[in-house]
C-alpha positions in Angstrom: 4.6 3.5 -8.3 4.6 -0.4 -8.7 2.3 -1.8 -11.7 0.5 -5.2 -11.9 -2.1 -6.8 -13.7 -3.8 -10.3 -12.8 -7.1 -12.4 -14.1 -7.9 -12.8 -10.4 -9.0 -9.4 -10.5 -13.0 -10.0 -9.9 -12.9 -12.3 -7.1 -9.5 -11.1 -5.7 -11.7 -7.3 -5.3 -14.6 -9.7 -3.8 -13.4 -11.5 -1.5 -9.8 -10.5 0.1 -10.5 -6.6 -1.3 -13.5 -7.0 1.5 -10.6 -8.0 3.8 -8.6 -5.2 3.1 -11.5 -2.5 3.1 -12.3 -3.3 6.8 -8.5 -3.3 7.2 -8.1 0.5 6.0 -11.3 1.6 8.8 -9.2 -0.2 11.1 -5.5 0.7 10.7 -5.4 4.2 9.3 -5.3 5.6 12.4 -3.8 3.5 14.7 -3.9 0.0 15.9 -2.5 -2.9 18.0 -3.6 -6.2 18.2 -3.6 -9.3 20.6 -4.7 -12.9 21.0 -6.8 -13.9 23.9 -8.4 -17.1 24.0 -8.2 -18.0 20.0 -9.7 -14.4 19.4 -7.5 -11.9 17.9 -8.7 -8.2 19.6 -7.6 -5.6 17.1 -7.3 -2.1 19.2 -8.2 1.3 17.4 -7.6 4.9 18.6 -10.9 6.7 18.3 -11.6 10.6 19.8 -10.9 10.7 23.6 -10.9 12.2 26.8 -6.6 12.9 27.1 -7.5 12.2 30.6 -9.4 8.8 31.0 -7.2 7.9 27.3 -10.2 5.4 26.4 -10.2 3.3 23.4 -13.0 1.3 21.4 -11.9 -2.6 20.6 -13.0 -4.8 17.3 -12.3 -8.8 17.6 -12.3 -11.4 14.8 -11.8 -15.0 15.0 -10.9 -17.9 12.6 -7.9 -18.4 10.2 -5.1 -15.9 12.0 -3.3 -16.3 8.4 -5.7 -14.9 6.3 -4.4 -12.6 3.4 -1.1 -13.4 4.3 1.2 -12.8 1.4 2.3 -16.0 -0.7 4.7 -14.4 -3.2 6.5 -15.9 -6.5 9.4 -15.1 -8.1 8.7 -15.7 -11.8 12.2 -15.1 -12.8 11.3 -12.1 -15.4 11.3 -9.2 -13.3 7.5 -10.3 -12.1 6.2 -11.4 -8.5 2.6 -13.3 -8.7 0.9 -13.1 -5.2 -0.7 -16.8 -4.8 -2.7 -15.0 -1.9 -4.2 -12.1 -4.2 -3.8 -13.6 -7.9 -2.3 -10.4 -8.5 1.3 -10.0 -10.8 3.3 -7.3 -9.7 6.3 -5.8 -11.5 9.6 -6.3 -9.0 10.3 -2.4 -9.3 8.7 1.2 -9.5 9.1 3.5 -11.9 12.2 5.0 -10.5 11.2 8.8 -10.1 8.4 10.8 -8.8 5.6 11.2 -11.1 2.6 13.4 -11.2 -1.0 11.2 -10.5 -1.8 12.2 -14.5 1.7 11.1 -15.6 1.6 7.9 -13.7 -1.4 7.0 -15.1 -0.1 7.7 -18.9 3.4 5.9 -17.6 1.0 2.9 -17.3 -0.2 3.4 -20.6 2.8 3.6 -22.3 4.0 0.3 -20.5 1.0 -1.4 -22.1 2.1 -0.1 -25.6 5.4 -1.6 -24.8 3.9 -4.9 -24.3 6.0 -4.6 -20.7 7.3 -7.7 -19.2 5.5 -9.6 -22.1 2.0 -8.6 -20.9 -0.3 -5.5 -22.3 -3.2 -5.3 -19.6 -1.2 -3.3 -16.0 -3.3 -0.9 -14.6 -2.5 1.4 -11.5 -3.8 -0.4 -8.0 -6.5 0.4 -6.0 -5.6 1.6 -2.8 -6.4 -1.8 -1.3 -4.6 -3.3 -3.8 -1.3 -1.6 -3.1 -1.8 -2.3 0.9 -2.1 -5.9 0.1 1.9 -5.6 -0.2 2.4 -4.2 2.8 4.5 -6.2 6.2 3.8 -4.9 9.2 7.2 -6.4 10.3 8.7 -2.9 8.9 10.3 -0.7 11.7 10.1 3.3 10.4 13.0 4.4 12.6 14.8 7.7 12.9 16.6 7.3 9.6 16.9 5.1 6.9 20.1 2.9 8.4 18.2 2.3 11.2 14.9 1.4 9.0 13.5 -1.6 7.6 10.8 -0.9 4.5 7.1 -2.1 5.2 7.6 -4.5 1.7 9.0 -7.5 1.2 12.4 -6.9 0.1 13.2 -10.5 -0.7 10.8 -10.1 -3.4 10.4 -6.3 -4.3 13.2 -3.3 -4.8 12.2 -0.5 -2.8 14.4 2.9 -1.8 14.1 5.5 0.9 14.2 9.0 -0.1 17.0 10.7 -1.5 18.1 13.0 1.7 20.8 14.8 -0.1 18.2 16.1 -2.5 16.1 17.5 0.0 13.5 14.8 0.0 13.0 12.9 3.7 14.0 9.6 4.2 10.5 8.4 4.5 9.2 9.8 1.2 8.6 6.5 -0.7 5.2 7.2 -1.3 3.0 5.3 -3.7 0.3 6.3 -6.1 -3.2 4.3 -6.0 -5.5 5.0 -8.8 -8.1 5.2 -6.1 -9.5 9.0 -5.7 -11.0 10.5 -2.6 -15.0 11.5 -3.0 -14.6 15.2 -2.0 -11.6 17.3 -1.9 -9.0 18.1 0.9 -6.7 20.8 2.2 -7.1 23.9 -0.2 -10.2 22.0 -1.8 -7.6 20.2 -3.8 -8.9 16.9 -5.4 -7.3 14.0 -3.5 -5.8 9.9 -4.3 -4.7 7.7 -1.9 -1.5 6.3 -1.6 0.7 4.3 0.6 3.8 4.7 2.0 6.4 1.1 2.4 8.9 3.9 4.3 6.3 4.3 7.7 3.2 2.4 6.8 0.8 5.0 6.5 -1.8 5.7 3.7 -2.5 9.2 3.1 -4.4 11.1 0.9 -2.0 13.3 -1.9 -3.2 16.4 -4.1 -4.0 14.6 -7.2 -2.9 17.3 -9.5 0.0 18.8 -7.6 1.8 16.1 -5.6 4.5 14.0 -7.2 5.0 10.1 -6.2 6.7 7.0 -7.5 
């Protein structure tokens, strides 16, 4: 569970938050994408024939580089994203929490003036996929991975395998909750996971996250 805070906030949810919204239709299921001709065609699976295997296609054009992370070390355990105006802390929490106890960890860091600053909140769900690289590789195990984060700028861990926990279970609280409930009509958050790349949605009152 990574914390931040940033006065960008308003315009950062306004105007690359957009960005990212039409991101999540696009990726969470599937996507490739190519240049042709100074258009970049961004590929999305959609229900299909298994036979004929057909696939819709959305295209963009302009700045290539936009959103792209622009990240600063500010030497006290802090990474400010130029990109996003968002301050991130460099680490998690360290240990699974419960969506309840994650928010009231967050809390308590505020108390603790944490870092120097009282105003963290949990991310958004397009908040946290703002830190995602798409240059991560999920592999078969965790020698052979390489995290979807920055890892110059952020600590990250696979899971613990000799506890029982797959390699890939580096899951990440949002604060953002799903309108209707899921599997067992269990209310639903969102969160991402820098181990595979996907965002899924997690019981809010029984899962356990960072």
């Amino acid at each position: 569970m990574c914390t931040f805070r940033g006065v960008l906030r308003s315009y950062f949810e306004l105007t690359v938050m957009n960005r990212r919204l039409q991101a999540l239709i696009i990726i969470v299921p599937a996507f490739y994408g190519l240049f042709i001709g100074g258009w970049f065609f961004v590929i999305i699976t959609t229900p299909q024939d298994p036979d004929t295997k057909m696939m819709a296609v959305c295209y963009v054009r302009g700045n290539s580089d936009f959103g792209a992370n622009n990240f600063i070390d500010n030497d006290d355990s802090t990474i400010t994203d130029i990109t996003t105006g968002l301050m991130w802390s460099q680490t998690d929490n360290g240990e699974g929490l419960t969506w309840e106890d994650a928010l009231a960890w967050i809390q308590q860091k505020n108390n603790e003036n944490f870092f120097g600053y009282n105003d963290w909140w949990l991310s958004t769900i397009k908040e946290l996929y703002s830190l995602i690289n798409s240059d991560g590789q999920t592999g078969i195990s965790a020698a052979d991975g390489i995290p979807y984060l920055d890892t110059n700028h952020f600590d990250f861990e696979y899971g613990d395998t000799s506890t029982g926990e797959r390699f890939i279970d580096a899951q990440h609280w949002s604060s953002t909750e799903y309108v209707s409930t899921t599997m067992d009509g269990n209310r639903t958050v969102f969160g991402v996971n820098f181990a595979d790349e996907r965002i899924m949605g997690y019981p809010r009152d029984t899962g356990s996250l960072w």
